[in-house]
ROLO-99253 format. One record per residue: x, y, z of N, C-alpha, C in turn; residue in one letter; residue number from 1. Coordinates in steps of 0.02 Angstrom, whole numbers. Layout:
N
n.c1 / n.c2 / n.c3 / ca.c1 / ca.c2 / ca.c3 / c.c1 / c.c2 / c.c3 / residuo / num
X / Y / Z / X / Y / Z / X / Y / Z / A / NUM
...
REM end
This chain:
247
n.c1 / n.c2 / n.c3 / ca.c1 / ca.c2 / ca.c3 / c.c1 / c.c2 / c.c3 / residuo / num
6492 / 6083 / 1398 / 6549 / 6046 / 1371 / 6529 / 6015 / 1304 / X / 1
6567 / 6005 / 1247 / 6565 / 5992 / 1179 / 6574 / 5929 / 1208 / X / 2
6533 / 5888 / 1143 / 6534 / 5802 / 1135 / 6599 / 5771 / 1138 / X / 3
6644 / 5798 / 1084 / 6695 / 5784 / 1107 / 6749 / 5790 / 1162 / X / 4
6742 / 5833 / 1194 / 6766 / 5836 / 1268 / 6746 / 5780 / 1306 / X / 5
6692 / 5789 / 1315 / 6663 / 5738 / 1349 / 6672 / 5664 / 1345 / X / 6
6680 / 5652 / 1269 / 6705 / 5581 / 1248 / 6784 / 5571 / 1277 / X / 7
6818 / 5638 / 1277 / 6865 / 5613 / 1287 / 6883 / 5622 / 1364 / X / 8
6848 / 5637 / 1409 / 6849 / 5644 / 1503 / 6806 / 5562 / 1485 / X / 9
6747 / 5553 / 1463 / 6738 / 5485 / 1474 / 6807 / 5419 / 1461 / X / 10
6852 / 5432 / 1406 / 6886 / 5381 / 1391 / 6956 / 5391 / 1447 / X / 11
6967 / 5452 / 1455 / 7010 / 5467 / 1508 / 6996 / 5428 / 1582 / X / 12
6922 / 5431 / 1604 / 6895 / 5406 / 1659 / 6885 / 5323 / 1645 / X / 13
6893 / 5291 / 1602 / 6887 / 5231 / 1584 / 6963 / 5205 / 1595 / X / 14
6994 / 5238 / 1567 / 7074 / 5201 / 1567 / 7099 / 5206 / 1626 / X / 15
7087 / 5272 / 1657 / 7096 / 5260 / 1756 / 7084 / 5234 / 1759 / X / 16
7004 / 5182 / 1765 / 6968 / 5149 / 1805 / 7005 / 5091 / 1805 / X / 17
6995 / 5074 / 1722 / 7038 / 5006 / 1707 / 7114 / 5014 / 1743 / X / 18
7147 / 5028 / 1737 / 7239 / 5027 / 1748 / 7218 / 5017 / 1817 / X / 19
7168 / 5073 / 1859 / 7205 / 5079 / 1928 / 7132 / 5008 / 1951 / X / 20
7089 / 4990 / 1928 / 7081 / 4919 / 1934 / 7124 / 4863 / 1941 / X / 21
7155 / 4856 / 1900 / 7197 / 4816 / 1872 / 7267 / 4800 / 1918 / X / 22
7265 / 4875 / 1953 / 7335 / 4867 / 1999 / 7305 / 4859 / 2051 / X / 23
7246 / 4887 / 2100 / 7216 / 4852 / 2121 / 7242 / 4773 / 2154 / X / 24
7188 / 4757 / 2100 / 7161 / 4656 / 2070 / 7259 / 4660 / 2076 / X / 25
7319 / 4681 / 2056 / 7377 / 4640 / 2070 / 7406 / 4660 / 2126 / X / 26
7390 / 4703 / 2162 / 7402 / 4712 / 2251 / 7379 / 4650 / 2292 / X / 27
7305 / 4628 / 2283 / 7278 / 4587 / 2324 / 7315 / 4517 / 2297 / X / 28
7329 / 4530 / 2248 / 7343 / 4441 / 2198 / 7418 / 4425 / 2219 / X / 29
7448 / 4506 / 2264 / 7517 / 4480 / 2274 / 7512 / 4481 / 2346 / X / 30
7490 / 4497 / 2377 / 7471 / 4507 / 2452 / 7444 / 4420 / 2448 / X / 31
7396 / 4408 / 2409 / 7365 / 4329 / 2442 / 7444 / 4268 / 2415 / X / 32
7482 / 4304 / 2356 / 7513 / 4246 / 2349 / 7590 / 4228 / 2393 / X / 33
7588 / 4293 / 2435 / 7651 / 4299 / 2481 / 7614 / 4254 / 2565 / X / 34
7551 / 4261 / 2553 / 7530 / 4246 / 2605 / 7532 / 4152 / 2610 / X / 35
7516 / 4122 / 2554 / 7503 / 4061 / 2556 / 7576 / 4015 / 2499 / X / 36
7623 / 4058 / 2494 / 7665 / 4041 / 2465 / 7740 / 4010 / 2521 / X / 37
7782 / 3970 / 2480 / 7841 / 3966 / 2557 / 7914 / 4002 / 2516 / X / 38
7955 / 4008 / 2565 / 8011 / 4055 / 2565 / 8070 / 4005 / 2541 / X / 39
8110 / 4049 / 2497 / 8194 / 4010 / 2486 / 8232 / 4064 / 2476 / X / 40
8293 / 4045 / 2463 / 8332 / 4101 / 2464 / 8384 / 4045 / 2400 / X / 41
8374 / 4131 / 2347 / 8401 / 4080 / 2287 / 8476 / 4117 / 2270 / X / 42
8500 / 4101 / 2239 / 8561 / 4096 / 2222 / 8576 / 4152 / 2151 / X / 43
8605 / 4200 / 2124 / 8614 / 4196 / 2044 / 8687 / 4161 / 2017 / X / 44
8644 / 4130 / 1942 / 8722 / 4100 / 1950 / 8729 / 4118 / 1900 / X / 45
8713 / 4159 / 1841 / 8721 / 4186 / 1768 / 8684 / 4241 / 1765 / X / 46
8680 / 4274 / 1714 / 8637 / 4334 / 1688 / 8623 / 4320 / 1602 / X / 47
8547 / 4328 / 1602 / 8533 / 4322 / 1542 / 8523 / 4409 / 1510 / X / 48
8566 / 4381 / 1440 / 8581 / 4445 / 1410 / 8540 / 4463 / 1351 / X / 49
8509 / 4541 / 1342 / 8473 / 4543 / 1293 / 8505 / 4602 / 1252 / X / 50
8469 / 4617 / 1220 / 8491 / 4696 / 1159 / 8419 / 4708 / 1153 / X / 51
8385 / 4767 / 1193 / 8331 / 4807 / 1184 / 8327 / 4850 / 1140 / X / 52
8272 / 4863 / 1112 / 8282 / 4947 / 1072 / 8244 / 4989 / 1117 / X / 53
8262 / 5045 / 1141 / 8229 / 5084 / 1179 / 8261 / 5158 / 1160 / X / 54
8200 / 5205 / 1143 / 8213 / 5282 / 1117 / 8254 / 5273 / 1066 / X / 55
8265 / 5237 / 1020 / 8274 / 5252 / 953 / 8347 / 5220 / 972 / X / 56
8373 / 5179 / 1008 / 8443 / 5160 / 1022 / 8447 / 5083 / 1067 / X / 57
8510 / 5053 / 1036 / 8498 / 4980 / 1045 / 8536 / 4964 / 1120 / X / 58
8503 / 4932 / 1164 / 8525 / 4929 / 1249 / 8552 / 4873 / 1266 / X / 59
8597 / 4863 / 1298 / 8608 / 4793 / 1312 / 8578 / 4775 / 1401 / X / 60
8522 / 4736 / 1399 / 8488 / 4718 / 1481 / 8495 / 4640 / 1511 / X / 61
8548 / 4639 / 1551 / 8561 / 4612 / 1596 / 8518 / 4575 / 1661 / X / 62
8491 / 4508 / 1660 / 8439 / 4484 / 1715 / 8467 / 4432 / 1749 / X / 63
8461 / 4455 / 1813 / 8497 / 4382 / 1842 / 8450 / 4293 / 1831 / X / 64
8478 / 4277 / 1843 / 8459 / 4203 / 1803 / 8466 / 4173 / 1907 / X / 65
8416 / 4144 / 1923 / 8416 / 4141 / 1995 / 8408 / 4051 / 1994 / X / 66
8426 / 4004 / 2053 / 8421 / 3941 / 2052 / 8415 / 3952 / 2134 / X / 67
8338 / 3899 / 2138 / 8357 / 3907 / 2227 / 8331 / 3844 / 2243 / X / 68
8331 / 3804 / 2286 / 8326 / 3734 / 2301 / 8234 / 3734 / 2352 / X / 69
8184 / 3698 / 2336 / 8118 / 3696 / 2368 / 8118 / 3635 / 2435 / X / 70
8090 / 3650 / 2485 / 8077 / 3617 / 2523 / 8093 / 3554 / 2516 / X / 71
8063 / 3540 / 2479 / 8054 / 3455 / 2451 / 8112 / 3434 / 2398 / X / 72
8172 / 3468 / 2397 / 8236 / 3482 / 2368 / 8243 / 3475 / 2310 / X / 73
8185 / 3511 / 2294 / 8187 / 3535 / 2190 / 8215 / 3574 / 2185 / X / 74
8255 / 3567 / 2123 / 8297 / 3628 / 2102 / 8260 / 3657 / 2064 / X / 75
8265 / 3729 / 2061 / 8219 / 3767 / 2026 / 8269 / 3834 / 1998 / X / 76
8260 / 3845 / 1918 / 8310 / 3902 / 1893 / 8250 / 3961 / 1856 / X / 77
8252 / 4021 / 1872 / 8204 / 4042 / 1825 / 8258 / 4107 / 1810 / X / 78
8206 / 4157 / 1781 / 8262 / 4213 / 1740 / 8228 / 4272 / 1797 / X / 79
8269 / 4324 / 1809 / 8228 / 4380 / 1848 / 8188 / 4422 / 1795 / X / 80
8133 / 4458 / 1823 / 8087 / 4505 / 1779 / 8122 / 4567 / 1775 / X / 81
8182 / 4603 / 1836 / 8185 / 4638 / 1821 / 8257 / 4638 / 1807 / X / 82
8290 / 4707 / 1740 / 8367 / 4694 / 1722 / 8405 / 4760 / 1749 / X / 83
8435 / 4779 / 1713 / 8500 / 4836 / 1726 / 8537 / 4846 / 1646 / X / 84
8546 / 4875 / 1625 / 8619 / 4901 / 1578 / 8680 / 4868 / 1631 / X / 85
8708 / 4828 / 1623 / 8762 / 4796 / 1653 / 8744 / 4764 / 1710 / X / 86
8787 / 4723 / 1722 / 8803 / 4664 / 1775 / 8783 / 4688 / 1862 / X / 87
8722 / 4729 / 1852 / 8750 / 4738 / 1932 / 8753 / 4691 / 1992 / X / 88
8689 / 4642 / 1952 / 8677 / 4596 / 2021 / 8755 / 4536 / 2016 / X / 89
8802 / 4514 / 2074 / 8860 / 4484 / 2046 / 8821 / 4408 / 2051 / X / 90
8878 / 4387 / 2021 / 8861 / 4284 / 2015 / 8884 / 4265 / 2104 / X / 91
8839 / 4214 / 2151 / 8842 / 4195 / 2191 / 8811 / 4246 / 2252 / X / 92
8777 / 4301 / 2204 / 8746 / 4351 / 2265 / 8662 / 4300 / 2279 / X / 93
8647 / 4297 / 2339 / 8573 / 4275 / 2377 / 8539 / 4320 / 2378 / X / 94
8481 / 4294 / 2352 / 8391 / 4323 / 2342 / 8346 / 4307 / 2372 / X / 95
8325 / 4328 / 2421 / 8257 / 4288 / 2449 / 8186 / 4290 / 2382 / X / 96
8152 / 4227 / 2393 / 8114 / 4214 / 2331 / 8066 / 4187 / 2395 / X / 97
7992 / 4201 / 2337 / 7924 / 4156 / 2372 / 7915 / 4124 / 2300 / X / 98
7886 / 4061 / 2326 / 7857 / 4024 / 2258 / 7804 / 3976 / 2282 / X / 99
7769 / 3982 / 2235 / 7698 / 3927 / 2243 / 7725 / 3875 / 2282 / X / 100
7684 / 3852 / 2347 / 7707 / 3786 / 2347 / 7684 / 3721 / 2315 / X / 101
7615 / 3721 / 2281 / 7609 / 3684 / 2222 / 7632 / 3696 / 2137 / X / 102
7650 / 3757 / 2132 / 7706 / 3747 / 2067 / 7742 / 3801 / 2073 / X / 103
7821 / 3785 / 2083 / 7855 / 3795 / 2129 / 7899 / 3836 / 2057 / X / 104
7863 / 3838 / 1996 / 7890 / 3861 / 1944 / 7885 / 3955 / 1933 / X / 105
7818 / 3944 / 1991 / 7783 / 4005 / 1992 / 7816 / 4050 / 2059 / X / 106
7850 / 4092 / 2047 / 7907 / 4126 / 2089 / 7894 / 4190 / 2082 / X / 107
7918 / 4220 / 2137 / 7924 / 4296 / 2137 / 8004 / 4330 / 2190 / X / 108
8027 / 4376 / 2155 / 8091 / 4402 / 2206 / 8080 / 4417 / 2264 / X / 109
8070 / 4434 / 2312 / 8085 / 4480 / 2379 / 8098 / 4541 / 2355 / X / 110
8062 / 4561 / 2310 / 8088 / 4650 / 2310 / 8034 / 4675 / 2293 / X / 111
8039 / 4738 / 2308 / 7981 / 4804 / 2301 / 7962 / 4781 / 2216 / X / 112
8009 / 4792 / 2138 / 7970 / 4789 / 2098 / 7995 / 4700 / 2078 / X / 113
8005 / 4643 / 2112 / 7980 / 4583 / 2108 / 7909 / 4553 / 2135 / X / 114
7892 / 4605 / 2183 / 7823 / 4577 / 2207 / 7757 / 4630 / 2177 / X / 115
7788 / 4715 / 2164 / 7741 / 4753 / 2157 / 7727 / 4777 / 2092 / X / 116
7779 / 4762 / 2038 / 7812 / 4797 / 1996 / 7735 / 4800 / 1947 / X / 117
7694 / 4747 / 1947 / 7640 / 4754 / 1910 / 7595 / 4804 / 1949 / X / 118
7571 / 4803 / 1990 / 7548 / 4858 / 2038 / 7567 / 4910 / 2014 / X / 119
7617 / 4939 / 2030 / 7667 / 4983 / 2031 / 7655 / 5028 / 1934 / X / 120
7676 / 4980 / 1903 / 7668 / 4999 / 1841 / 7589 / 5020 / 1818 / X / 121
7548 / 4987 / 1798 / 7463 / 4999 / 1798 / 7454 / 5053 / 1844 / X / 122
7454 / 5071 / 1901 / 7431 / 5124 / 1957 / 7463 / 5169 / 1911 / X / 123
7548 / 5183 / 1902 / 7545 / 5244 / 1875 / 7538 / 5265 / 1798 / X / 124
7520 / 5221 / 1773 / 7472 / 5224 / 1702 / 7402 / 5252 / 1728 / X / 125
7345 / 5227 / 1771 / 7312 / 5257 / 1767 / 7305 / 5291 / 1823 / X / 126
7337 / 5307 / 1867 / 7310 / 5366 / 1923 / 7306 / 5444 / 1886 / X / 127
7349 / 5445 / 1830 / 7353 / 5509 / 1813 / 7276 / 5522 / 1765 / X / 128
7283 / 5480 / 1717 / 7212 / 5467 / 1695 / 7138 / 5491 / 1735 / X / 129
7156 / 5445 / 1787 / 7087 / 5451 / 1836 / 7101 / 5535 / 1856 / X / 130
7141 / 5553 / 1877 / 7153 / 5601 / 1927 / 7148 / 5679 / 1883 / X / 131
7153 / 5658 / 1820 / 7118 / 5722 / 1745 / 7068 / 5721 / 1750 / X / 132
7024 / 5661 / 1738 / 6962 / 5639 / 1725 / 6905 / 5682 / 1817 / X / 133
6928 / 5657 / 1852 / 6893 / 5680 / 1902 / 6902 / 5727 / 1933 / X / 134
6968 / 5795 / 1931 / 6965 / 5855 / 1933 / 6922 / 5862 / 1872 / X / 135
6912 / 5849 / 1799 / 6884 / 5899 / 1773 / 6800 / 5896 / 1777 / X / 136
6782 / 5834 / 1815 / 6730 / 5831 / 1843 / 6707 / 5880 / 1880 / X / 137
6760 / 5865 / 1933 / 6740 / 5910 / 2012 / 6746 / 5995 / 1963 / X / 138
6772 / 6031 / 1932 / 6799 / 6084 / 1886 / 6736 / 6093 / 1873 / X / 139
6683 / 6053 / 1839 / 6629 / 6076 / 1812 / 6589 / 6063 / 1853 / X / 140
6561 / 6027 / 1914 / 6533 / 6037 / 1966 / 6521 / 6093 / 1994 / X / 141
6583 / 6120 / 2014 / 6596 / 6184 / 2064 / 6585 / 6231 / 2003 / X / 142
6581 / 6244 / 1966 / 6548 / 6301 / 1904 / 6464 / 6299 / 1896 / X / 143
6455 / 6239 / 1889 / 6403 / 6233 / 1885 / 6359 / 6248 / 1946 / X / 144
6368 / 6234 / 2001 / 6348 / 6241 / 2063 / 6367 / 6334 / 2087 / X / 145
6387 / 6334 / 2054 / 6412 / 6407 / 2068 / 6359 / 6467 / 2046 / X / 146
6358 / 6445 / 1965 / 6312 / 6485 / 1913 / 6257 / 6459 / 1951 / X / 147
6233 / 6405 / 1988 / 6174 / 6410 / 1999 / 6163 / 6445 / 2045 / X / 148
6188 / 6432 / 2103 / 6190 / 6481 / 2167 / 6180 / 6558 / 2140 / X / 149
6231 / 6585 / 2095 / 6199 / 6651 / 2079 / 6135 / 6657 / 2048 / X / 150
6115 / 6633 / 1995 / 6062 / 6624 / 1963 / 5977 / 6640 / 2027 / X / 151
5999 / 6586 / 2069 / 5956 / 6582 / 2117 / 5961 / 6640 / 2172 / X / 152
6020 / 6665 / 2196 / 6020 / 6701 / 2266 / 6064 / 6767 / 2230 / X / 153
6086 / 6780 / 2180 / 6133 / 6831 / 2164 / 6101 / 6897 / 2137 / X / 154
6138 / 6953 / 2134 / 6107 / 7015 / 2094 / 6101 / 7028 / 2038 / X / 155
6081 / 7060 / 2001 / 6093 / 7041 / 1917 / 6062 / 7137 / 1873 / X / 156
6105 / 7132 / 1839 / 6128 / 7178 / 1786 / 6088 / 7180 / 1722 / X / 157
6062 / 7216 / 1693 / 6054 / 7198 / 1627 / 6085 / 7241 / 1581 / X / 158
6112 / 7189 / 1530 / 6173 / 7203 / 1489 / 6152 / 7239 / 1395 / X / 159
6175 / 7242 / 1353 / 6166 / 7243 / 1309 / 6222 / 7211 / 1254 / X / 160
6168 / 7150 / 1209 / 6217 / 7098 / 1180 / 6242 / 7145 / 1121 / X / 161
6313 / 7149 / 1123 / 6356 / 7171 / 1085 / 6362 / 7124 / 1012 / X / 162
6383 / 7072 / 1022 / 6409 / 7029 / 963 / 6412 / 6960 / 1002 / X / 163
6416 / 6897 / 930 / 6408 / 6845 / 928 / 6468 / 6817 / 897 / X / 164
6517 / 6781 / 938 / 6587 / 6777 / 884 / 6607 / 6717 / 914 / X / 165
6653 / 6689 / 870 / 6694 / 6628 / 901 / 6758 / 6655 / 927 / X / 166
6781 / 6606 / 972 / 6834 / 6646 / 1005 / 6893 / 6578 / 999 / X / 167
6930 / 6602 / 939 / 7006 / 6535 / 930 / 7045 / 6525 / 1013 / X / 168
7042 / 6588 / 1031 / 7090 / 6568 / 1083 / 7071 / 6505 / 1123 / X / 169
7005 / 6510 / 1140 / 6975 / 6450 / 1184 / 6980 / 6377 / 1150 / X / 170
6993 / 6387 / 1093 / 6995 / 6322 / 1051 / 7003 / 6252 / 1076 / X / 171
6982 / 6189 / 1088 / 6992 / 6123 / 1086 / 7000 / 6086 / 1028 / X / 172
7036 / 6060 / 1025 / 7061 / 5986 / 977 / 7028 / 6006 / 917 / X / 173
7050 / 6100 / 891 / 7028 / 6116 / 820 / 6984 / 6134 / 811 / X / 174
6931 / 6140 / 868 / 6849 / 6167 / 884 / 6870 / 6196 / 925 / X / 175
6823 / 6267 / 873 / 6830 / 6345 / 887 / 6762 / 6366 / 925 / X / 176
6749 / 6372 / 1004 / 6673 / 6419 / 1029 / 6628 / 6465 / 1012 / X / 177
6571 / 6458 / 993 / 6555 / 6538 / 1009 / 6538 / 6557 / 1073 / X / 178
6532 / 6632 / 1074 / 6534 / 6642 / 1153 / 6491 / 6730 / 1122 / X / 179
6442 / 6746 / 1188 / 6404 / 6815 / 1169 / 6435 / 6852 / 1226 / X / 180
6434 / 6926 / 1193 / 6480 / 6971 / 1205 / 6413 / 7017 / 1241 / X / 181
6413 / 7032 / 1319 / 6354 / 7109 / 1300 / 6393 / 7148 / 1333 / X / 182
6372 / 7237 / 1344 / 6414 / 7280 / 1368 / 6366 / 7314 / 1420 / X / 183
6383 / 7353 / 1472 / 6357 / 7373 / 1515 / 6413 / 7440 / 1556 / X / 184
6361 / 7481 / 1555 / 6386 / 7557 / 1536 / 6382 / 7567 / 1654 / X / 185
6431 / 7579 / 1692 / 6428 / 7590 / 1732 / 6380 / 7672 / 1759 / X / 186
6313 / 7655 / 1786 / 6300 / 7742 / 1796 / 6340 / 7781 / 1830 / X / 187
6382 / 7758 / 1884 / 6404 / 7809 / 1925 / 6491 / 7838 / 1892 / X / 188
6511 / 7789 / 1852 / 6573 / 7821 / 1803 / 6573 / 7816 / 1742 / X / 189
6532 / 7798 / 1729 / 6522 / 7803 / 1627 / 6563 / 7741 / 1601 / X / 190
6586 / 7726 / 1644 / 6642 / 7665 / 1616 / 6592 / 7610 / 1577 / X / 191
6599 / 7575 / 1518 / 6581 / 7520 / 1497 / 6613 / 7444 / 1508 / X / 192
6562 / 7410 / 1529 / 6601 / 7356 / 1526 / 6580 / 7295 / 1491 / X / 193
6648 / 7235 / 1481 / 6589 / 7199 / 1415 / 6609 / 7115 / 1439 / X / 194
6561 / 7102 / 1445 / 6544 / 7035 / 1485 / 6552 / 6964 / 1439 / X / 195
6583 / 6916 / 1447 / 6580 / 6876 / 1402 / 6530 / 6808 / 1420 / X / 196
6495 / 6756 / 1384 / 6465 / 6689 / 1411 / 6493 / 6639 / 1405 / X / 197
6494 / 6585 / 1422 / 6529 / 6515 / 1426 / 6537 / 6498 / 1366 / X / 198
6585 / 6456 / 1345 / 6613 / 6424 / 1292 / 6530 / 6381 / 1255 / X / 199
6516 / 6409 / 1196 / 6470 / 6379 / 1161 / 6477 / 6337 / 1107 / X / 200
6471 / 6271 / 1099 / 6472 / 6244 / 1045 / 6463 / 6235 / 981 / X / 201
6405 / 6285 / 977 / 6366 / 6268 / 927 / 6340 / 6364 / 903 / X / 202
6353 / 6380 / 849 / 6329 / 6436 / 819 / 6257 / 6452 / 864 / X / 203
6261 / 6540 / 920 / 6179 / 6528 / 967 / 6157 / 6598 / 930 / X / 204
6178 / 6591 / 855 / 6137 / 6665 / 829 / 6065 / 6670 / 818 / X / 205
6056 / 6622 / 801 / 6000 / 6594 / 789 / 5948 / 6581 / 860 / X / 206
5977 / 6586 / 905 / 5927 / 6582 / 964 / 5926 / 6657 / 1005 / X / 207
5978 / 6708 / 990 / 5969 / 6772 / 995 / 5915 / 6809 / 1003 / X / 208
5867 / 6807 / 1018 / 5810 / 6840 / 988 / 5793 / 6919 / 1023 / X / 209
5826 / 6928 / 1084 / 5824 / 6971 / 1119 / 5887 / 7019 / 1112 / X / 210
5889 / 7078 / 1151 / 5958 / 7141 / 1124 / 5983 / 7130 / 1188 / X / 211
5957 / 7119 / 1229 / 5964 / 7099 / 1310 / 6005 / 7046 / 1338 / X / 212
6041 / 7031 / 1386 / 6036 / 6963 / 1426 / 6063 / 6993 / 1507 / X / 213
6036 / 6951 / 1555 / 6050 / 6963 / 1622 / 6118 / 6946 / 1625 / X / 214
6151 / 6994 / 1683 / 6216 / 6947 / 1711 / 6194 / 6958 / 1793 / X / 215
6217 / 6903 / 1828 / 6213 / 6874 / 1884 / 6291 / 6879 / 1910 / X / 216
6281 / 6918 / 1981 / 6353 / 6912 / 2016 / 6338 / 6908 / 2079 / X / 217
6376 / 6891 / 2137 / 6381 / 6903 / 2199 / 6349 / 6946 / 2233 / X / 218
6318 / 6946 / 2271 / 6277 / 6992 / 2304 / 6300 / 7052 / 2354 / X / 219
6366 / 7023 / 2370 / 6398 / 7079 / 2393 / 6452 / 7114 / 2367 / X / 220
6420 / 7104 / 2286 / 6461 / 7160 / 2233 / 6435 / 7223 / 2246 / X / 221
6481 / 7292 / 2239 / 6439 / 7361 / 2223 / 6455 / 7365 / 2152 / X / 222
6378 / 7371 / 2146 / 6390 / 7389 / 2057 / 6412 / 7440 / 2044 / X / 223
6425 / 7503 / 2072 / 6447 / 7573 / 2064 / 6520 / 7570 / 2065 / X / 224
6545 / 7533 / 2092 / 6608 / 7523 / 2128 / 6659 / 7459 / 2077 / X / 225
6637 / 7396 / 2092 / 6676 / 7312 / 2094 / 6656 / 7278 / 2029 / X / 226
6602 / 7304 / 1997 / 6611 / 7279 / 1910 / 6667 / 7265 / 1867 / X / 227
6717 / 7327 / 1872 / 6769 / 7322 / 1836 / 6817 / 7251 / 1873 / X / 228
6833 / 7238 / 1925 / 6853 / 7195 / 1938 / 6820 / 7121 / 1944 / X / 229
6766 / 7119 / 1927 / 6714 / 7064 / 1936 / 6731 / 7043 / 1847 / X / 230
6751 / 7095 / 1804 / 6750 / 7094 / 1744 / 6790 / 7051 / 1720 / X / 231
6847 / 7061 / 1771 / 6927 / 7041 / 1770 / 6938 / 6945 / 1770 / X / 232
6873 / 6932 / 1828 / 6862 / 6873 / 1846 / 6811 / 6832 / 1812 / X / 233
6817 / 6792 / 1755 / 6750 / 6773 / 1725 / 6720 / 6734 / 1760 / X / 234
6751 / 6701 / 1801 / 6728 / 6643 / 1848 / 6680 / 6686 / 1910 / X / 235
6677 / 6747 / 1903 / 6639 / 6757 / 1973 / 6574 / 6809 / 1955 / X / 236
6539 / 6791 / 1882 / 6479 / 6823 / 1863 / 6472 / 6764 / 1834 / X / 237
6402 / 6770 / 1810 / 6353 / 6703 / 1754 / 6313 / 6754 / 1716 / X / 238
6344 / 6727 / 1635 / 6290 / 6767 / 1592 / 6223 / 6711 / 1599 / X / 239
6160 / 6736 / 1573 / 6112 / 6703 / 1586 / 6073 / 6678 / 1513 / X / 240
6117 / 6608 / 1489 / 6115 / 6591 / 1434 / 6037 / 6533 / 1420 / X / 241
6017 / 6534 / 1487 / 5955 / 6479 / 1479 / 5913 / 6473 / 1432 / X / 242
5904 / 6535 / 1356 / 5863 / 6535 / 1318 / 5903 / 6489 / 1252 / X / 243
5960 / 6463 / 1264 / 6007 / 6424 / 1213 / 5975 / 6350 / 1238 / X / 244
5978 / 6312 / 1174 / 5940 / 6243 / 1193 / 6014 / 6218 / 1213 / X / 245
5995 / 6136 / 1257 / 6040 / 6102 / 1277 / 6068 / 6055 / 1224 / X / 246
6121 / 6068 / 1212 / 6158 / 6027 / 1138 / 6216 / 5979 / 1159 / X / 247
REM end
């Protein structure tokens, strides 16, 4: 994997961590404050009105404005967090509310996004994050573990290196691979076939030194036979690039 990839599965795996941290830390923070908080049931008696800009167009958002009376018979008015494009919630509709019982300023609705909505929001900011970041982990694990397994227990071919080229199609973020090409002439049908190596970063002409390179496949390939289709699959041979330094 190129530096930059990598920088960017590291910053990908950072912003998961953080977001779905974060929702986390406001699951437990709303779970402990429902737990030690007391109950009212508040009232709306207005809606506070705004003009958003959202997607390039001006919104009008609607929040109920809630008043509910505390134990100790404080009146208490706050604004809701969450709105609507119009009036849905009506004037004189009841809300169940939790609020601090030492500052009774500090309130939350009775609803899925009055108690979760921070949760809720952060998790799906970063679950997707995390959930890129650690398939493309597990992605290069299982490759890597793979090429080794053949390397170690597999059959192997020897090829003849054709050419040294970059390949645009594979391209990342404007960075173009090189990748070595060898060919391998089937004895029992004359057929040729031409093998490609993993996405290379860095110009490996210069470490070329041989006309040769092994390929490694499955052991219960017939080479006379399952080449051409082994060909088909890049994922299920390993060229044997170990003479390229680690960059």
């Amino acid at each position: 994997m190129k530096r930059s990839s990598k920088r960017i599965l590291i910053i990908a795996l950072l912003i998961g961590f953080l977001f779905m941290g974060i929702s986390v830390w406001s699951a437990f923070d709303t779970i402990d404050f429902v737990r030690t908080s007391k109950v009212a049931i508040g009232t709306i008696v207005d809606h506070n009105v705004t003009e958003e800009r959202d997607n390039n167009r001006t919104r009008t958002v609607y929040r109920p404005i809630i008043t509910f009376k505390t134990a100790e018979g404080k009146d208490v008015v706050f604004v809701s967090g969450s709105g609507s494009e119009g009036a849905k919630d009506e004037i004189g509709q009841t809300q169940k509310v939790y609020y601090a019982a030492d500052n009774p300023e500090n309130v939350k609705e009775s609803s899925i996004f009055g108690l979760w909505g921070a949760s809720i929001v952060t998790g799906a900011i970063g679950l997707p994050f995390l959930l890129a970041g650690l398939l493309a982990i597990g992605s290069m694990h299982r490759r890597k573990k793979r090429e080794q397994h053949l390397f170690r227990n597999g059959q192997s071919i020897t090829a003849i290196i054709s050419e040294v080229k970059r390949s645009p199609d594979l391209a990342e973020n404007d960075h173009i691979p090189w990748q070595i090409f060898a060919k391998w002439k089937n004895p029992a049908t004359s057929e040729e076939i031409t093998f490609e190596s993993n996405c290379i970063w860095f110009d490996p002409t210069p470490y070329v030194k041989s006309e040769t390179v092994r390929i490694y496949f499955p052991t219960n390939v017939d080479t006379h036979s399952s080449l051409v289709q082994l060909f088909e699959d890049p994922d299920s041979y390993a060229m044997d690039t170990h003479f390229l330094p680690q960059k």
